[in-house]
C-alpha positions as CSV (number, residue, x, y, z in Angstrom):
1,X,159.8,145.5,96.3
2,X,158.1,146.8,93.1
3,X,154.6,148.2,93.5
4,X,152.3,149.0,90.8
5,X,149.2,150.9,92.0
6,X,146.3,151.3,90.0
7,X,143.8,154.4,90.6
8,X,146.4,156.0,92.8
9,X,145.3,159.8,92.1
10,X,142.1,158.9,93.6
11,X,141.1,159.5,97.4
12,X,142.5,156.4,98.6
13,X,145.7,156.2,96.5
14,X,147.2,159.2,97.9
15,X,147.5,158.0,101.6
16,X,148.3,154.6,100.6
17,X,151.5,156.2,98.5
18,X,152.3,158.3,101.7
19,X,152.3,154.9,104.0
20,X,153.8,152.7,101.7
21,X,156.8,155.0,101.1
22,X,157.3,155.4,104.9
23,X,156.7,151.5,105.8
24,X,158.6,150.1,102.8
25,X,160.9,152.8,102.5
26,X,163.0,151.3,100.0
27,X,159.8,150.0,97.7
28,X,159.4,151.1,94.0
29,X,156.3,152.9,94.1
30,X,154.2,152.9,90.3
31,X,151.3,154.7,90.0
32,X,148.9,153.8,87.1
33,X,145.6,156.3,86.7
34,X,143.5,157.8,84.1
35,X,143.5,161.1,85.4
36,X,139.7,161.8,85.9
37,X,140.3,163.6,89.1
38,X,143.9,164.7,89.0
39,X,142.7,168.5,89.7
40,X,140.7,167.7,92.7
41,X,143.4,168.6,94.9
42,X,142.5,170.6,98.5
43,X,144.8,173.4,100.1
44,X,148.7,173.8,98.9
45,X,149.8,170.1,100.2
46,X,152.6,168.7,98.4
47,X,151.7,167.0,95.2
48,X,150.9,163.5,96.2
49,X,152.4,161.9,93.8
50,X,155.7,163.2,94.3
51,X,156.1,159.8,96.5
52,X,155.9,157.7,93.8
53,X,159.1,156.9,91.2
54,X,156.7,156.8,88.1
55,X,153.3,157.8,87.5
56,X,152.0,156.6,83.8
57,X,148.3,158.2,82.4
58,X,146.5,155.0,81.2
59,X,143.0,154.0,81.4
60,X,142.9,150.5,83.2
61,X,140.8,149.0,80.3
62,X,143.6,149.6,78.0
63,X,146.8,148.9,80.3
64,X,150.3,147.8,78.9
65,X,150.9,144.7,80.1
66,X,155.0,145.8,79.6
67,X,154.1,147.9,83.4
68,X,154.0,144.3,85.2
69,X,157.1,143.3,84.1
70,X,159.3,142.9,87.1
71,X,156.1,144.0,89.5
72,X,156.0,142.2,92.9
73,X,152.6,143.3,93.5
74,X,149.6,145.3,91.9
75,X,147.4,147.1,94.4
76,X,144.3,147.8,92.1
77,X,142.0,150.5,93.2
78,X,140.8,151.9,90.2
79,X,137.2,151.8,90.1
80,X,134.2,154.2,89.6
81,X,133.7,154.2,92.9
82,X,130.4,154.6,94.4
83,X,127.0,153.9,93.6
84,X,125.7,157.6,92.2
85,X,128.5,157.0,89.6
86,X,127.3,153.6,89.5
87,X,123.8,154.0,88.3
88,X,125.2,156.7,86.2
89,X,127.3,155.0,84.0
90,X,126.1,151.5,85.1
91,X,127.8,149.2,82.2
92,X,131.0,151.5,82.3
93,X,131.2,150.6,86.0
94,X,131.2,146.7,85.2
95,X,133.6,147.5,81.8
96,X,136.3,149.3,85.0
97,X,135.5,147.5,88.1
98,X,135.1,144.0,86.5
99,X,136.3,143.0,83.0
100,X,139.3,145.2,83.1
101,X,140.4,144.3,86.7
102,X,140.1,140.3,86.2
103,X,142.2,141.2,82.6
104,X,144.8,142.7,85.0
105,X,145.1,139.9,87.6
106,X,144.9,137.4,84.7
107,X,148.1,139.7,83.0
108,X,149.6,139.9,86.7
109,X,149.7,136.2,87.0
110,X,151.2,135.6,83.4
111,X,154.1,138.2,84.7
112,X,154.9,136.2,87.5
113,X,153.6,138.9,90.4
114,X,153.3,137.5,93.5
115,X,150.2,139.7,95.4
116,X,147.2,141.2,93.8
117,X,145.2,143.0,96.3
118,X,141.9,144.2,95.3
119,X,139.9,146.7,96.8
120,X,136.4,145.0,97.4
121,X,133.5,146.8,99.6
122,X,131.2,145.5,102.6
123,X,128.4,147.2,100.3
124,X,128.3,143.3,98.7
125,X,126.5,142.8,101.9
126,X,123.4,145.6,100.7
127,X,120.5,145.2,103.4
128,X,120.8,142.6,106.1
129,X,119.1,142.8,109.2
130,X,119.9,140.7,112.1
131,X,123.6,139.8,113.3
132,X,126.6,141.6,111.8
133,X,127.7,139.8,108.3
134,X,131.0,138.0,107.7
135,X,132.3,136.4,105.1
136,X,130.1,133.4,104.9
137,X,127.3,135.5,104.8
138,X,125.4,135.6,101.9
139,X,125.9,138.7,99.5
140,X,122.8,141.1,98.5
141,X,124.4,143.7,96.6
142,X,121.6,146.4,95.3
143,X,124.0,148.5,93.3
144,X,126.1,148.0,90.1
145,X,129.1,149.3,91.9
146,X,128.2,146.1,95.3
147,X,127.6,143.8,91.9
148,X,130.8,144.8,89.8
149,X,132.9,144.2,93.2
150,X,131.6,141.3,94.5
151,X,131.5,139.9,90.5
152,X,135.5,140.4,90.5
153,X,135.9,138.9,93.6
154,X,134.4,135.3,92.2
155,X,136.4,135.7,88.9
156,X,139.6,136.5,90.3
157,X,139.7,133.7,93.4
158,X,140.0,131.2,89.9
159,X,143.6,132.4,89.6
160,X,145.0,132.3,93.1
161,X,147.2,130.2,94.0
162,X,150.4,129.7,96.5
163,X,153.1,131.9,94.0
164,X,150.0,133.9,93.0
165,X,148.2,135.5,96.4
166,X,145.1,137.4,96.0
167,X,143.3,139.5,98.8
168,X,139.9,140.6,98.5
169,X,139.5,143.5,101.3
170,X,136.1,144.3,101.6
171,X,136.2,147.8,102.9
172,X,133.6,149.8,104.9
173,X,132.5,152.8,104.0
174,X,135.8,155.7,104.1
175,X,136.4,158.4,105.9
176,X,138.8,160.7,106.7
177,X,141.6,163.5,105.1
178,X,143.4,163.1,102.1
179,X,144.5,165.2,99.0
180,X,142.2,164.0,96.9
181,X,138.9,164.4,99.6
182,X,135.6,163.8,98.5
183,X,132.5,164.8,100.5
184,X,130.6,162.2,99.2
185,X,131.3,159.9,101.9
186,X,128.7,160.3,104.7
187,X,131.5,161.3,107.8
188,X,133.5,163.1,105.3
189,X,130.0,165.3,104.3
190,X,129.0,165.8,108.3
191,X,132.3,166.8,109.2
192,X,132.2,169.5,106.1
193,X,128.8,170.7,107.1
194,X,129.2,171.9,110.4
195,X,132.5,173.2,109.8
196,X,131.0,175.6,107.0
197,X,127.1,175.7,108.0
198,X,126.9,175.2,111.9
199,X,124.3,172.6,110.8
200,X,124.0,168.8,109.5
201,X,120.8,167.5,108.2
202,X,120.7,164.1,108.2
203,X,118.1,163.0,105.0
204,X,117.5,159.9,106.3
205,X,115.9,159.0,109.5
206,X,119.2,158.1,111.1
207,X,119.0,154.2,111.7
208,X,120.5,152.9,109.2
209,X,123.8,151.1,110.0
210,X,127.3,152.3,108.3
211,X,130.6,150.2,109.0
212,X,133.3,152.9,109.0
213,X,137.1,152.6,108.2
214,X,139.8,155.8,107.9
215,X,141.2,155.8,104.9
216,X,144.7,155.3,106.9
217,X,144.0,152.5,108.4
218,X,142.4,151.1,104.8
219,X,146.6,151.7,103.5
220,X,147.7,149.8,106.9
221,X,145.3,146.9,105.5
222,X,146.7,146.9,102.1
223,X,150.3,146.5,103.5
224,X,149.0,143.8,105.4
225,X,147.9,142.3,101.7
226,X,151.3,142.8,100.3
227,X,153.1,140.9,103.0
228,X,150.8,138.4,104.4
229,X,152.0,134.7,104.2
230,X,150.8,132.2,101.3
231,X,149.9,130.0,104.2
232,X,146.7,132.1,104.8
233,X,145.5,130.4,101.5
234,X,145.8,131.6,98.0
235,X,142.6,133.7,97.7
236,X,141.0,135.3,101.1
237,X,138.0,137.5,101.0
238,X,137.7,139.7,104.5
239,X,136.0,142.7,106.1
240,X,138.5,145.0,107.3
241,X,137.8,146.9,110.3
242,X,136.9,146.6,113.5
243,X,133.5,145.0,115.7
244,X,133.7,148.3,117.6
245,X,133.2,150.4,114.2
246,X,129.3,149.9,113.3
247,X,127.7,152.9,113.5
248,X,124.3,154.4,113.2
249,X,124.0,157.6,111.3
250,X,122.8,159.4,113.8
251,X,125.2,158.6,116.0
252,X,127.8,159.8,113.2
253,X,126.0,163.2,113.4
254,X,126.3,163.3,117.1
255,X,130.2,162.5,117.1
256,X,130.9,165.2,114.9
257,X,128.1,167.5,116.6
258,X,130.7,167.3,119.6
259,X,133.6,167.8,118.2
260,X,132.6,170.9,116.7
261,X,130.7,172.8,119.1
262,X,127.7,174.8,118.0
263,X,126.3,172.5,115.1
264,X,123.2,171.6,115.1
265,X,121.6,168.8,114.0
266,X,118.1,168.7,112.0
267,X,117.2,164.2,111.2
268,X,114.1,163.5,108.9
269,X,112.1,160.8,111.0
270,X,109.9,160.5,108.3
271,X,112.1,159.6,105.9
272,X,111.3,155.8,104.3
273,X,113.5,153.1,105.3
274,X,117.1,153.0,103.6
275,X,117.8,149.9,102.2
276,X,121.6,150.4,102.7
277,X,122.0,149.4,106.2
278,X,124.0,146.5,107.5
279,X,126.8,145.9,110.3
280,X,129.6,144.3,109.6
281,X,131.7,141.4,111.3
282,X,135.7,141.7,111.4
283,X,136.7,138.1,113.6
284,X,138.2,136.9,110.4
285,X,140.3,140.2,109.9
286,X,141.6,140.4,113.6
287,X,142.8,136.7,113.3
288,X,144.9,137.0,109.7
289,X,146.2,140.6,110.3
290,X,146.3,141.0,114.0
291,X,149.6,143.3,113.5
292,X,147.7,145.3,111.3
293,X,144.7,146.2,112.9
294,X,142.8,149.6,112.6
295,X,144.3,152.4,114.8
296,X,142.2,155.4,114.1
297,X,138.5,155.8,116.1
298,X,135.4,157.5,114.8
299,X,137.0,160.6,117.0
300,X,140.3,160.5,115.0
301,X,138.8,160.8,111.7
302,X,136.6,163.7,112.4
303,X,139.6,165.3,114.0
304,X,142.3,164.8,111.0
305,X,139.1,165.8,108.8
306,X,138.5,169.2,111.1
307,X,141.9,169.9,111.3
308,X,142.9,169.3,107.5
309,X,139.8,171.5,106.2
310,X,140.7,174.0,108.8
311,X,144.1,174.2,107.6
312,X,143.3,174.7,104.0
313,X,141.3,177.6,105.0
314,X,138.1,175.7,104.0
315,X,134.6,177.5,104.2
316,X,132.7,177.2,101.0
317,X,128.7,176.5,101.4
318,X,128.2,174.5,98.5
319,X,130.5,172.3,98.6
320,X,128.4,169.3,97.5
321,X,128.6,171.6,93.5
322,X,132.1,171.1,94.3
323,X,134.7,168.6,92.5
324,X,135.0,167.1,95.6
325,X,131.7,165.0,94.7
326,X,133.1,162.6,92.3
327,X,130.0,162.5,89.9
328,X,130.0,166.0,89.8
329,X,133.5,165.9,88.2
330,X,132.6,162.9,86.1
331,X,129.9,164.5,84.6
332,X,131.1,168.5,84.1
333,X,133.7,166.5,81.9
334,X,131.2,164.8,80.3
335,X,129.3,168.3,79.5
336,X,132.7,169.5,78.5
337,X,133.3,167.0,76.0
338,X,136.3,165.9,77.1
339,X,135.2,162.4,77.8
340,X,132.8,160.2,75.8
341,X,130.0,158.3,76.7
342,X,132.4,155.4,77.5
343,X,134.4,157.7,80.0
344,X,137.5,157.5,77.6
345,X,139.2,160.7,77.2
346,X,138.3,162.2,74.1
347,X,141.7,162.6,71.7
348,X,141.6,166.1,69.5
């Protein structure tokens, strides 16, 4: 099996690599990535992608359509990739996430690949009170980067159909170590406060739900993608997780709170309301991929994320200045002048 992955030297892409090569050990592994965060490496682990047989340097809005050729299946996950970045660089986010990821699919399709899996995001879902949201629930994304996803998502499920599979996985928030870690992700920010501070203060007032995934169990679902059978349907759209993994914030701050003794834990109850809060419904994902279920608990994550920061010697204070906040890094290039306005690198 041939495997193109785009956005693979990204958080994500480095622990999908390192579960594809071990579950399809015999895969062609092709990783496809403009290189914004490339540097934003943590300890002396192994180059990530040193799993792969080919790495190219492309920006996704300019790929080669030569790379499908002879692709069984494109994982895309390039994508500016939260909403800070979003707002930021709003129409870039639509120019990345959207137009350049339906060109793909379209130029997938033309090749004659047989999966496209596309990383989507349960932030489509925005605010919604009452009972947990599944897929026929009615989208209210509030951010470009919830818009851009859940516009591909439409555009795309055009071109599916049973030689041409598409999967939609509509990811909850990520957590958890990788290479490429970024504390911009709320459990992946806790766990680095009271490792280096002894404290976490949690800005909002704590209520607000947050459907959680490890980004190990997010490669197990991708594998699922690759493999699942055209009698699913052409196109499926599906929260991946599990019912059990709605959390409050709060209740993030007190899991980590106990697995690293001595942190305290400061929550502004006056804060205003946050209107990113929603739980999450996985029924659909336990029926279609019950071999591939989630494994890791909230406990897990803030374990592999203790012990991996641990390991690396980690114990700097202002770590949210650090390129492990993706806008940061975005925008000291920008300063820089190594990228232009448009986020293309800038040629001299």
């Amino acid at each position: 099996m041939r495997i193109l992955i785009t956005g693979n030297m990204g958080y994500v892409g480095p622990v999908v690599a390192e579960h594809l090569r071990v579950s399809i050990p015999d895969a062609t592994l092709i990783g496809v990535d403009t290189c914004y965060f490339g540097q934003c490496l943590i300890g002396s682990l192994p180059f990530p992608e040193s799993r792969l047989n080919a790495q190219y340097f492309a920006d996704l809005r300019n790929l080669d359509p030569a790379l499908l050729q002879g692709v069984d299946a494109v994982i895309m996950l390039a994508a500016i990739s939260n909403d800070p970045m979003g707002k930021a660089f709003e129409a870039v986010t639509d120019e990345i996430n959207r137009r350049a990821c339906v060109r793909l699919a379209r130029a997938a399709k033309k090749a004659g690949v047989g999966h496209v899996v596309f990383a989507s995001s349960c932030s489509v879902y925005g605010f919604a009170e009452g009972r947990a949201r599944d897929e026929n629930s009615e989208v209210n994304p509030l951010t470009a980067y919830a818009r851009s996803k859940i516009a591909t998502e439409r555009e795309i499920a055009q071109l599916a159909n049973d030689e041409f599979l598409i999967t939609s996985l509509r990811f909850p928030t990520a957590c958890g170590f990788s290479p490429r870690l970024r504390f911009d992700l709320v459990l992946n920010d806790l766990v680095a406060s009271a490792l280096v501070t002894g404290k976490i203060e949690v800005l909002s007032d704590g209520t607000p739900w947050r459907p959680l995934i490890d980004v190990r169990d997010m490669a197990l679902a991708m594998e699922w993608a690759i493999r699942r059978p055209a009698q699913q349907r052409p196109f499926v759209a599906v929260n991946v997780g599990r019912n059990d993994c709605n959390y409050q914030v709060k209740d993030l701050a007190e899991a980590v709170a106990e697995l690293i003794p001595g942190t305290s834990i400061s929550i502004n109850t006056a804060a205003l309301p946050d209107k990113r809060s929603y739980e999450v419904n996985f029924d659909l994902y336990r029926e279609l991929a019950a071999d591939f279920l989630p494994k890791r608990t909230l406990q897990d994550s803030i374990i592999s994320l203790r012990s991996g920061l641990e390991a690396c010697g980690f114990a700097d204070p202002k770590f949210r200045e650090s390129d492990f906040v993706r806008l940061r890094v975005l925008s000291g290039l920008r300063r820089q002048g190594l990228l232009d306005e448009s986020l293309y690198w800038v040629r001299r």
